[in-house]
C-alpha positions, 0 to 999 in steps of 0.5 A, spaced: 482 519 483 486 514 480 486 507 483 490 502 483 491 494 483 498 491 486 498 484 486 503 482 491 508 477 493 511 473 499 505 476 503 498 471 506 494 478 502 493 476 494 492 484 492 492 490 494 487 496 491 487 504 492 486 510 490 490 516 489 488 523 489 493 529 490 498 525 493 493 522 497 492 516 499 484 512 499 480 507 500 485 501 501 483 494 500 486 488 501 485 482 499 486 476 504 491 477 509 490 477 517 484 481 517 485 485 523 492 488 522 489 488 514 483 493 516 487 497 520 492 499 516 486 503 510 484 506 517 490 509 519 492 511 512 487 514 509 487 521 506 495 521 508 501 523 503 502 516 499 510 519 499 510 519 506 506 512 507 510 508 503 516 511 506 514 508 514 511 502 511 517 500 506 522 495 509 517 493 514 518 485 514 513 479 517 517 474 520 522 471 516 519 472 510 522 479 508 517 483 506 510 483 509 503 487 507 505 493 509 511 493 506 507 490 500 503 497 500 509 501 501 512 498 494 505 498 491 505 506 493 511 508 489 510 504 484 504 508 483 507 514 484 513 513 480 507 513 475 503 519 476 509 522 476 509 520 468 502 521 466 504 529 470 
């Protein structure tokens, strides 16, 4: 499994880390961020496509701050997608 580090912007989280095996997606953390929604959002993931994830997840804003925790992982996904596409 290939893990990741993503630190984030425009978000109450400081960084986001995963792994991604197969196109699968595990063991999310995030670091700071509203504990409740941030400890959901691993649980209701785990061992899903990343493809998908970050598809549902992208766009998804917190109040007018125009991304949010979610989105912040929907972008770190692809861009780790993008480059475990490379290393194929």
């Amino acid at each position: 499994m290939t893990r990741y580090a993503y630190k984030t912007t425009g978000t109450c989280s400081r960084e986001i880390t995963f792994g991604i095996e197969n196109g699968k997606v595990h063991d999310v953390v995030f670091d700071g961020g509203c504990p409740g929604n941030l400890q959901a959002i691993p649980k209701l993931i785990e061992g899903k496509d990343a493809a998908e994830i970050a598809a549902i997840l992208k766009g998804n804003p917190c109040g007018k701050r125009g991304t949010s925790c979610a989105d912040q992982l929907a972008i770190a996904l692809e861009q780790a997608l993008a480059k475990e596409a490379q290393t194929a």
